[in-house]
The first five atom37 places (N, CA, C, CB, O) and aatype in JSON, in Angstrom:
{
  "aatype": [20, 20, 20, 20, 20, 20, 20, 20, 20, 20, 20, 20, 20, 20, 20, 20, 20, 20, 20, 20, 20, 20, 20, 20, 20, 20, 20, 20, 20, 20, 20, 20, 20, 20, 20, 20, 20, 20, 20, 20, 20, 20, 20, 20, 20, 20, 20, 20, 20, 20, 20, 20, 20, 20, 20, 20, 20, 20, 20, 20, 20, 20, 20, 20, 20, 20, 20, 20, 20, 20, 20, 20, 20, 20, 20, 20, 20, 20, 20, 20, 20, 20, 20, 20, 20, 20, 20, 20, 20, 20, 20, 20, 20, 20, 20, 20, 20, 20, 20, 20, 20, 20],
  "atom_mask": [
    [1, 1, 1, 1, 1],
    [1, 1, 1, 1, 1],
    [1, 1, 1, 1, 1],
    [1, 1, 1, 1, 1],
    [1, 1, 1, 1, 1],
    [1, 1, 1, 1, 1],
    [1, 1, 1, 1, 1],
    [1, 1, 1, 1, 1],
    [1, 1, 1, 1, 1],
    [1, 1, 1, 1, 1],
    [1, 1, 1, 1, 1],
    [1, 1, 1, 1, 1],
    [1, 1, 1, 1, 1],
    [1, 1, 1, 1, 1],
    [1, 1, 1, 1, 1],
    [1, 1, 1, 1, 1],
    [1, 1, 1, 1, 1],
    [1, 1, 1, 1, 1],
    [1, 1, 1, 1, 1],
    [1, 1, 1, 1, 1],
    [1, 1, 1, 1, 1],
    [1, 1, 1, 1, 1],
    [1, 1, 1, 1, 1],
    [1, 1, 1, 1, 1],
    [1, 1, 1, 1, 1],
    [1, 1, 1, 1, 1],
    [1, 1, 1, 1, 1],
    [1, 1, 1, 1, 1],
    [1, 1, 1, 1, 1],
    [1, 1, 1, 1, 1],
    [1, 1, 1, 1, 1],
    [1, 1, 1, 1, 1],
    [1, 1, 1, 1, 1],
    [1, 1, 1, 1, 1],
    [1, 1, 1, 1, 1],
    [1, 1, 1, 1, 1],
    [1, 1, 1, 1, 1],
    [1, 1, 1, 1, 1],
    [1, 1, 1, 1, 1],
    [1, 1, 1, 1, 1],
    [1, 1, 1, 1, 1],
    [1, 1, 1, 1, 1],
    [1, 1, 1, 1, 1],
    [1, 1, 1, 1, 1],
    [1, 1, 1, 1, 1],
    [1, 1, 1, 1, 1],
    [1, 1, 1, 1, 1],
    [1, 1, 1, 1, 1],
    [1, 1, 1, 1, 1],
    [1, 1, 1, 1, 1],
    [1, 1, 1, 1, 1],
    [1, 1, 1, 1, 1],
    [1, 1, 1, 1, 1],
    [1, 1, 1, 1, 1],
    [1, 1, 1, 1, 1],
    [1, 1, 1, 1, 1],
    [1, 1, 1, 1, 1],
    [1, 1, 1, 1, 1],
    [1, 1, 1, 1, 1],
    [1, 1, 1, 1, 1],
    [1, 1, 1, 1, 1],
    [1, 1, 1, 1, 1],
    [1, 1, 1, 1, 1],
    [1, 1, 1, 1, 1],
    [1, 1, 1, 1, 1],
    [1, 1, 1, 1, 1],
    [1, 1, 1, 1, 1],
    [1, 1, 1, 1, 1],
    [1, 1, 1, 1, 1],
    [1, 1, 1, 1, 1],
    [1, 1, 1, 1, 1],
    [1, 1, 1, 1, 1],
    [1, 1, 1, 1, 1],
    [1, 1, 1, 1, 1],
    [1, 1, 1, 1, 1],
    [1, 1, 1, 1, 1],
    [1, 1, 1, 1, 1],
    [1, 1, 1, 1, 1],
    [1, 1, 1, 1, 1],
    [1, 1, 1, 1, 1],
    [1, 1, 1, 1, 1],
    [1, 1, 1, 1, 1],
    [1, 1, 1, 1, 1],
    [1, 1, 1, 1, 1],
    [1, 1, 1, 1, 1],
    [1, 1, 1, 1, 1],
    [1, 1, 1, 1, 1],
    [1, 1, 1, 1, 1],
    [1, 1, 1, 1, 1],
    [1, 1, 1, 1, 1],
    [1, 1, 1, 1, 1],
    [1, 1, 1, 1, 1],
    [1, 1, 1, 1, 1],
    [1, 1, 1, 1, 1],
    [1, 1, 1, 1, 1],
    [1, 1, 1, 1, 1],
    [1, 1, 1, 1, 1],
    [1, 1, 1, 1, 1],
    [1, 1, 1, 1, 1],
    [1, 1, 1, 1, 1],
    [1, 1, 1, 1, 1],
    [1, 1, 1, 1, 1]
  ],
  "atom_positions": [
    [[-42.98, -98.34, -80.29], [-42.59, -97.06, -79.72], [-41.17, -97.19, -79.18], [-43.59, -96.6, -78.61], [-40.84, -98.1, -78.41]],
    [[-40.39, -96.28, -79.59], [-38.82, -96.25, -79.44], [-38.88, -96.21, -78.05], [-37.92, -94.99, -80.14], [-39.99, -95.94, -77.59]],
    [[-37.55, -96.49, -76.88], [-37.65, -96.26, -75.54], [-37.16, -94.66, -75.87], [-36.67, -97.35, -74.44], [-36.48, -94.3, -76.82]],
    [[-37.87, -93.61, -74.5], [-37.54, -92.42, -74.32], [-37.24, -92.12, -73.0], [-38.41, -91.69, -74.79], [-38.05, -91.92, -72.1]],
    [[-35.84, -92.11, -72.92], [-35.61, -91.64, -71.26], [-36.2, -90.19, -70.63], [-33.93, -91.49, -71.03], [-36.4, -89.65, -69.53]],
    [[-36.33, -89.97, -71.85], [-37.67, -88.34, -70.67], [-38.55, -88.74, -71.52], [-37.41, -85.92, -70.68], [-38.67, -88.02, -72.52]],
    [[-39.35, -89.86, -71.43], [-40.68, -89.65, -71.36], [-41.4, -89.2, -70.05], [-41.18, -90.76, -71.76], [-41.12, -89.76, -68.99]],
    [[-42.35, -88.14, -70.11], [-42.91, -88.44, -68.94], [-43.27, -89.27, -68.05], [-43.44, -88.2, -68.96], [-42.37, -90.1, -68.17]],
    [[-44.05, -89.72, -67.1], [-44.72, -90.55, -66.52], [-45.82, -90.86, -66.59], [-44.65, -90.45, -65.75], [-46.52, -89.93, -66.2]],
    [[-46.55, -91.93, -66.97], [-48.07, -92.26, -67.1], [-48.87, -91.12, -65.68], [-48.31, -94.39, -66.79], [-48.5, -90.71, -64.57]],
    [[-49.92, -90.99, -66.4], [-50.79, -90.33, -65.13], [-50.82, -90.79, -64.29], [-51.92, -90.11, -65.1], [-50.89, -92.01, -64.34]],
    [[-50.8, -90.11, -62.97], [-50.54, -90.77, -61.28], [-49.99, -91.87, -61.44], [-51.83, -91.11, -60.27], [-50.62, -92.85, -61.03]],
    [[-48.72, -92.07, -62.04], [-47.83, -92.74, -62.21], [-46.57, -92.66, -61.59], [-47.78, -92.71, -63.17], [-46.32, -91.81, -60.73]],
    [[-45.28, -94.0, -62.22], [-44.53, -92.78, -60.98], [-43.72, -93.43, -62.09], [-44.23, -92.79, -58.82], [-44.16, -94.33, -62.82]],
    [[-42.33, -92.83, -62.18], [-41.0, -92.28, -63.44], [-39.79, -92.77, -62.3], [-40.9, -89.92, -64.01], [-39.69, -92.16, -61.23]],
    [[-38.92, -93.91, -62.62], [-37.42, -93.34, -62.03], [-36.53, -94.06, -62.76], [-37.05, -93.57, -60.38], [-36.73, -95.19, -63.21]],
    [[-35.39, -93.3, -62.91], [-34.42, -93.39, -64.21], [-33.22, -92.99, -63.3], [-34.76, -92.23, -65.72], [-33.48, -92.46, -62.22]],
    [[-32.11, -93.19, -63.62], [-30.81, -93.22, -63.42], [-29.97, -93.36, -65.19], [-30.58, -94.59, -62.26], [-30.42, -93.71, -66.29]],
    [[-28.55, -92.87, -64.71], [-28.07, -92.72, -66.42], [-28.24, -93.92, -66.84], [-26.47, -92.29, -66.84], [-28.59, -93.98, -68.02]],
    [[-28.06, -95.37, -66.03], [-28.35, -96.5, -66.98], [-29.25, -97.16, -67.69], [-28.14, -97.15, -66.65], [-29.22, -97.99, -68.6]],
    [[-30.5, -96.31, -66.72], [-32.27, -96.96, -67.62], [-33.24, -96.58, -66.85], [-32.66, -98.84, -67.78], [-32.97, -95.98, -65.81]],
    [[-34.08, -96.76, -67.08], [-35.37, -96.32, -66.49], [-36.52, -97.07, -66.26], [-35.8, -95.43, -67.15], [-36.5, -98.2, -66.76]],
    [[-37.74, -96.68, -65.5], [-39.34, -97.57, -65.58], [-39.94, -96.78, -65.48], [-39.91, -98.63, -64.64], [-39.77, -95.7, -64.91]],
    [[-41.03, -97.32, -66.17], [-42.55, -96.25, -66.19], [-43.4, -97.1, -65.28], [-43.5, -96.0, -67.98], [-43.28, -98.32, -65.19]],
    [[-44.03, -96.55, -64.77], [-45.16, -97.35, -63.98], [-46.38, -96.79, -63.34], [-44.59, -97.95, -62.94], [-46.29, -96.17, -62.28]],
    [[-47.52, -96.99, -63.94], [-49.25, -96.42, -62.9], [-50.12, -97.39, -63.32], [-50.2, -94.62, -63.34], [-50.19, -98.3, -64.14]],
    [[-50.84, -96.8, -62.37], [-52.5, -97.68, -62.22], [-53.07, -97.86, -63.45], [-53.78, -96.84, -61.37], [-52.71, -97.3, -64.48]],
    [[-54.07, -98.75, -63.33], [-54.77, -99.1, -64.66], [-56.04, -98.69, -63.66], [-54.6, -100.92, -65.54], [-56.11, -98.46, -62.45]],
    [[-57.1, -98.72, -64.88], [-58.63, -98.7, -63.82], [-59.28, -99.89, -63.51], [-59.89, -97.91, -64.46], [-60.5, -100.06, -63.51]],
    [[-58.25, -100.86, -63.2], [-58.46, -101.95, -61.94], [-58.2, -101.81, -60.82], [-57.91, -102.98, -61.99], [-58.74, -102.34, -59.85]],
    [[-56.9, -100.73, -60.87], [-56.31, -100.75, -59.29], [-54.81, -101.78, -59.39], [-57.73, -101.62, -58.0], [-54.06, -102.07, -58.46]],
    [[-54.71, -102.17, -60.8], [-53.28, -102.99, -60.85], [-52.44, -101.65, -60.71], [-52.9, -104.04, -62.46], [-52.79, -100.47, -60.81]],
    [[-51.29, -102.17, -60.47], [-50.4, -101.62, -60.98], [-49.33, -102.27, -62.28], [-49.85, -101.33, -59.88], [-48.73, -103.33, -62.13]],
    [[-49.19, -101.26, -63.81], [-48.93, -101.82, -64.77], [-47.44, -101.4, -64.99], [-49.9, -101.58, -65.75], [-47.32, -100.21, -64.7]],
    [[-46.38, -101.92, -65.37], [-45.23, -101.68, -65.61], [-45.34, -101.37, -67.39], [-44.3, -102.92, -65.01], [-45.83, -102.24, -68.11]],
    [[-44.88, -100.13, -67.95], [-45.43, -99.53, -69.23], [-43.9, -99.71, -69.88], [-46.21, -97.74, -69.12], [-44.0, -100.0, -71.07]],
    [[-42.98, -99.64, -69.59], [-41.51, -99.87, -69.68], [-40.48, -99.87, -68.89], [-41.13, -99.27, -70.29], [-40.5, -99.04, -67.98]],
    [[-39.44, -100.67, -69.0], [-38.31, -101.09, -68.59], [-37.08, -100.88, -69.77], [-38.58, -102.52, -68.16], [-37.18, -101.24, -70.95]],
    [[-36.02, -100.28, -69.23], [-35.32, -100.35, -69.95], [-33.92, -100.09, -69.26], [-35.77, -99.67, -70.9], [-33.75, -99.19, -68.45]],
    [[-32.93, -100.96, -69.67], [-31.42, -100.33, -69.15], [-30.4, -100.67, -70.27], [-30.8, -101.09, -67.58], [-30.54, -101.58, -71.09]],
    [[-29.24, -99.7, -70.18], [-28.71, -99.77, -71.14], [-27.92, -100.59, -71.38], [-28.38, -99.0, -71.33], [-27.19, -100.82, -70.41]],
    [[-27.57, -101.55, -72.82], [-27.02, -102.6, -73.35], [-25.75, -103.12, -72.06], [-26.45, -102.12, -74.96], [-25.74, -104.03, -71.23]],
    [[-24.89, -102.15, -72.38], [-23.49, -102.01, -71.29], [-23.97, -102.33, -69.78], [-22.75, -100.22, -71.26], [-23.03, -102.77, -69.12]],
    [[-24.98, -102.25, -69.18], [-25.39, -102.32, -67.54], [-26.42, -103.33, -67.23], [-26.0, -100.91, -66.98], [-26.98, -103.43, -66.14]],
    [[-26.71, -104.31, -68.61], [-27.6, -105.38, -68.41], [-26.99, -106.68, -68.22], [-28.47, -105.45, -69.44], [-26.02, -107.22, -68.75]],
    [[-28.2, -107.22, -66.94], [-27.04, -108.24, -66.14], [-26.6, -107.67, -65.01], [-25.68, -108.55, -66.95], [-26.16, -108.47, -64.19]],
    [[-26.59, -106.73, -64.76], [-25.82, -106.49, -63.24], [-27.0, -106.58, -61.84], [-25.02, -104.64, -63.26], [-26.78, -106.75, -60.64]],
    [[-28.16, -106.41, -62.51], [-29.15, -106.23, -61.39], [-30.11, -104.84, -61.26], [-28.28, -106.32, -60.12], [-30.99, -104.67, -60.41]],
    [[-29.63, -103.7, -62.56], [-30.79, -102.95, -62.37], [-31.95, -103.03, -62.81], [-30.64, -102.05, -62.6], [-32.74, -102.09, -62.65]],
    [[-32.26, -104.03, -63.37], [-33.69, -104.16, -63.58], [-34.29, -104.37, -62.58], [-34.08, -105.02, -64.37], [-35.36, -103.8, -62.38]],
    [[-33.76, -105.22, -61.72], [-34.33, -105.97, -60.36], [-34.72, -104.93, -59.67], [-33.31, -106.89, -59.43], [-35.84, -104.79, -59.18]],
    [[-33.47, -103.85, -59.59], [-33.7, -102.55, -58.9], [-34.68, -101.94, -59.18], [-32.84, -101.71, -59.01], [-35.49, -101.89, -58.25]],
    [[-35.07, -101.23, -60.46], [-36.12, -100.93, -61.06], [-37.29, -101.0, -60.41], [-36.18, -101.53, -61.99], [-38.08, -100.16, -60.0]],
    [[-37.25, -102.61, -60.41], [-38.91, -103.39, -60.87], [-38.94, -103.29, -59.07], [-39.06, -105.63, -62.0], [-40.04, -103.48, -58.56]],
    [[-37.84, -103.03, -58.22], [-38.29, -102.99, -56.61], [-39.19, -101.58, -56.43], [-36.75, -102.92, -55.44], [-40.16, -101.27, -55.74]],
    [[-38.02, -100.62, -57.81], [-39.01, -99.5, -56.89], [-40.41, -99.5, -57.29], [-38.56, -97.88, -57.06], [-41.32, -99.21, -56.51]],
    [[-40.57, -99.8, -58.42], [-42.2, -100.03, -58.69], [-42.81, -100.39, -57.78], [-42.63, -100.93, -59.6], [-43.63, -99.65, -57.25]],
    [[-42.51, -101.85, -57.28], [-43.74, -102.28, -55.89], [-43.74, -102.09, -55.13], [-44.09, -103.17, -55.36], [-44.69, -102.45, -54.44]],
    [[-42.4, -101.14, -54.43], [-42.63, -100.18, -53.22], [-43.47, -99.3, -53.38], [-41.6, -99.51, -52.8], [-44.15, -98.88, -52.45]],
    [[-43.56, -98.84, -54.66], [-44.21, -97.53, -54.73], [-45.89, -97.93, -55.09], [-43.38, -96.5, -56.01], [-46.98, -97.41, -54.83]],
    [[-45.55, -98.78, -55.61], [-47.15, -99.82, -56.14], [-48.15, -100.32, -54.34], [-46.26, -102.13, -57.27], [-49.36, -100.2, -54.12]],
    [[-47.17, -100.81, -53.48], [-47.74, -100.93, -52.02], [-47.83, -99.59, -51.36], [-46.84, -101.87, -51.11], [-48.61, -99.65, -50.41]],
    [[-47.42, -98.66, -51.49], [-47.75, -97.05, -50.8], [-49.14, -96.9, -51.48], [-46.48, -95.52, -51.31], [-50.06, -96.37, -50.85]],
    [[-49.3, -97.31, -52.66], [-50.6, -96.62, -53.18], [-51.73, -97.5, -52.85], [-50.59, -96.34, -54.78], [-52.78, -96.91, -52.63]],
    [[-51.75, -98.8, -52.77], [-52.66, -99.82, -52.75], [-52.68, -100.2, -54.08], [-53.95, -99.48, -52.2], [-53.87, -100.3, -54.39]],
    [[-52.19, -100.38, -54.74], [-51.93, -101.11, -55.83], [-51.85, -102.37, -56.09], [-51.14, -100.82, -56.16], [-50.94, -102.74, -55.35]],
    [[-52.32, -103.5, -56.82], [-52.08, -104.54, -56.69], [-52.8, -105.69, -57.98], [-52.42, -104.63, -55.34], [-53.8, -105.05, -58.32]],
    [[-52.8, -106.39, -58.44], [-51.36, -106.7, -58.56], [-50.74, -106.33, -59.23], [-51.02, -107.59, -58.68], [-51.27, -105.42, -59.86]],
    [[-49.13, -106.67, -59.71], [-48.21, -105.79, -60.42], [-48.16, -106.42, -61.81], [-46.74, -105.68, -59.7], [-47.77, -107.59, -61.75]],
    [[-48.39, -106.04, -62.87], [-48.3, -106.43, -64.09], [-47.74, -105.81, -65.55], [-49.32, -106.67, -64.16], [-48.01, -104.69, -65.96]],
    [[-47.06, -106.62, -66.11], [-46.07, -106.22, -67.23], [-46.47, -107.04, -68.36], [-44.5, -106.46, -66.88], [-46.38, -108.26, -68.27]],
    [[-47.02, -106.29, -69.73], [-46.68, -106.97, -70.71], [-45.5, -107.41, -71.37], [-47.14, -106.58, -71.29], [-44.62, -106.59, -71.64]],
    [[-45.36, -108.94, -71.74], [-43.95, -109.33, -72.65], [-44.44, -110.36, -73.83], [-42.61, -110.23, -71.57], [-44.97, -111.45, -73.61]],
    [[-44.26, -109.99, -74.7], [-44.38, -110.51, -76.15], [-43.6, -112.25, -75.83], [-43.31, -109.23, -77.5], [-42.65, -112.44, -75.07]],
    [[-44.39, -113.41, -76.72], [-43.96, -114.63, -76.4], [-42.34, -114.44, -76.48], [-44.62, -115.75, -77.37], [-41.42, -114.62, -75.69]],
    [[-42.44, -113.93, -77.98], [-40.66, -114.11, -78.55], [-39.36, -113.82, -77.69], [-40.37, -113.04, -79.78], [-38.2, -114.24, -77.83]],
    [[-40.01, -112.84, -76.63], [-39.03, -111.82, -75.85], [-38.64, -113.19, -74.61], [-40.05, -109.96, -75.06], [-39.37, -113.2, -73.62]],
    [[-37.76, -114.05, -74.68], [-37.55, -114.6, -73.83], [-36.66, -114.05, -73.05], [-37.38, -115.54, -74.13], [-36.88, -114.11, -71.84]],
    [[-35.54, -113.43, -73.5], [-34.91, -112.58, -71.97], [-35.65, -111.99, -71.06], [-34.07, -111.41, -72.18], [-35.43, -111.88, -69.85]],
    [[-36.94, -111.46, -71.96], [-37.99, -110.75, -70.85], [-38.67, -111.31, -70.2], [-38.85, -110.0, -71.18], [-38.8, -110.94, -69.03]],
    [[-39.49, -112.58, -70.72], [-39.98, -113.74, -69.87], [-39.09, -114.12, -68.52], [-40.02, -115.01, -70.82], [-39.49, -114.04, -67.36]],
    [[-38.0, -114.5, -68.91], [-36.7, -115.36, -67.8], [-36.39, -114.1, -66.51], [-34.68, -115.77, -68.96], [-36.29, -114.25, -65.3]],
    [[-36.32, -113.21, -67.14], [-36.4, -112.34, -66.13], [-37.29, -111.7, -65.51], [-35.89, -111.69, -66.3], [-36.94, -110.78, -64.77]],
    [[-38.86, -112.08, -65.71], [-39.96, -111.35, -64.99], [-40.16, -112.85, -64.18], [-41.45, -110.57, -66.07], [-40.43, -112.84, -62.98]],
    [[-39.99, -114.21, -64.95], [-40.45, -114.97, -64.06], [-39.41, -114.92, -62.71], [-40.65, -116.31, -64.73], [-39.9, -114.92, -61.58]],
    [[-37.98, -114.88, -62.9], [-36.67, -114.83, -61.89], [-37.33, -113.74, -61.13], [-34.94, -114.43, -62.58], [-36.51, -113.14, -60.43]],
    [[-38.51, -113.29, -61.04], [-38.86, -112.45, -59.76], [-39.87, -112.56, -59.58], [-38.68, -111.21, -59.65], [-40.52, -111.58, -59.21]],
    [[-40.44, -113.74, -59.76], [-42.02, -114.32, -59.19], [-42.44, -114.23, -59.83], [-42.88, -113.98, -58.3], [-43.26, -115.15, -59.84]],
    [[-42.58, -113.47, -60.9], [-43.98, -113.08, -61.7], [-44.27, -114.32, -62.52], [-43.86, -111.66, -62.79], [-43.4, -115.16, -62.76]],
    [[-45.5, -114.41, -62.94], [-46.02, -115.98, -63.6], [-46.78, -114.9, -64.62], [-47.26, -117.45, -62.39], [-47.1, -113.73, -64.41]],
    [[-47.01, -115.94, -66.1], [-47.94, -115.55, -67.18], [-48.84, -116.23, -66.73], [-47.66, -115.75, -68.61], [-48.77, -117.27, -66.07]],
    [[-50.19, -115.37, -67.29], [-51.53, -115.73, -66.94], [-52.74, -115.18, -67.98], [-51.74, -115.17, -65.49], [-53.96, -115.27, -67.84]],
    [[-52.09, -114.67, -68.88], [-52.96, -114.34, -69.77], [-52.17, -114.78, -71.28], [-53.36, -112.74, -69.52], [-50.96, -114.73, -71.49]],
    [[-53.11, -115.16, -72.12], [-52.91, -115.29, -73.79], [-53.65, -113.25, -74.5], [-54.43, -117.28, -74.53], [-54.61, -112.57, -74.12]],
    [[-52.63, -113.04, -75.53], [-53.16, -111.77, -75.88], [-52.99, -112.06, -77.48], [-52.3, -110.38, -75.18], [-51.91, -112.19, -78.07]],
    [[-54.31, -112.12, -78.08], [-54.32, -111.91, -79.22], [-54.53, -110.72, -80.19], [-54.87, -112.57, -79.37], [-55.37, -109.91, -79.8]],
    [[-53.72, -110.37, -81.8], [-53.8, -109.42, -82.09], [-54.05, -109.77, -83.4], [-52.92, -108.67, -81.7], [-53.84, -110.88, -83.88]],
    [[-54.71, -108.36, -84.26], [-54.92, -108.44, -85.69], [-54.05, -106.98, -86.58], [-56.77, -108.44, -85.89], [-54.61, -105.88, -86.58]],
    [[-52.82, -107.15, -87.2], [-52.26, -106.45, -87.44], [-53.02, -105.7, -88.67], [-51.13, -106.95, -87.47], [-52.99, -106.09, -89.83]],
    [[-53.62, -104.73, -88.26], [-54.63, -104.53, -89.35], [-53.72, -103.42, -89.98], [-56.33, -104.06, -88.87], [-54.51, -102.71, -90.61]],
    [[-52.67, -103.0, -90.1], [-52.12, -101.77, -91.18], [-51.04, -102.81, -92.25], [-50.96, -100.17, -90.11], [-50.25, -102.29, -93.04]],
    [[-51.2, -104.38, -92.09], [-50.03, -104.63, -92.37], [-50.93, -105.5, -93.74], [-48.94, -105.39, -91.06], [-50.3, -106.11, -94.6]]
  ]
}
């Protein structure tokens, strides 16, 4: 799925975007809170808005009782790894798939 800066917001979710990028973020029916996308643009990566981003999520993730905060990232995606772990976050799950249209 292409990134869409007006995508809506997941249900009782919460949306915040600025011209350089955006996050999606709501509950799952655990009570996590799931990060659905991240994105900033090529030119403004590296400076620190992701960090920004991913703060307002768990501010907004601790107003609700949310917990814990979780993001899928594909093995290959190591910029995405290096930068979820550079903010605590640890992998803890293996996800297997069967590309069944392919």
């Amino acid at each position: 799925m292409p990134f869409d800066p007006d995508r809506p917001a997941p249900a009782n979710g919460m949306k915040y975007r600025t011209s350089y990028g955006y996050i999606l973020a709501g509950p799952d029916e655990r009570g996590c809170c799931v990060i659905h996308e991240l994105w900033v643009t090529p030119e403004h990566r590296g400076k620190g808005l992701g960090r920004v981003f991913v703060g307002h999520v768990r501010t907004w993730a601790r107003e609700h009782g949310l917990s814990p905060l979780i993001v899928h990232c594909s093995p290959g995606n190591q910029h995405g790894r290096g930068f979820y772990e550079a903010l605590g976050m640890r992998a803890v799950a293996v996800v297997y798939q069967d590309d069944l249209l392919e």
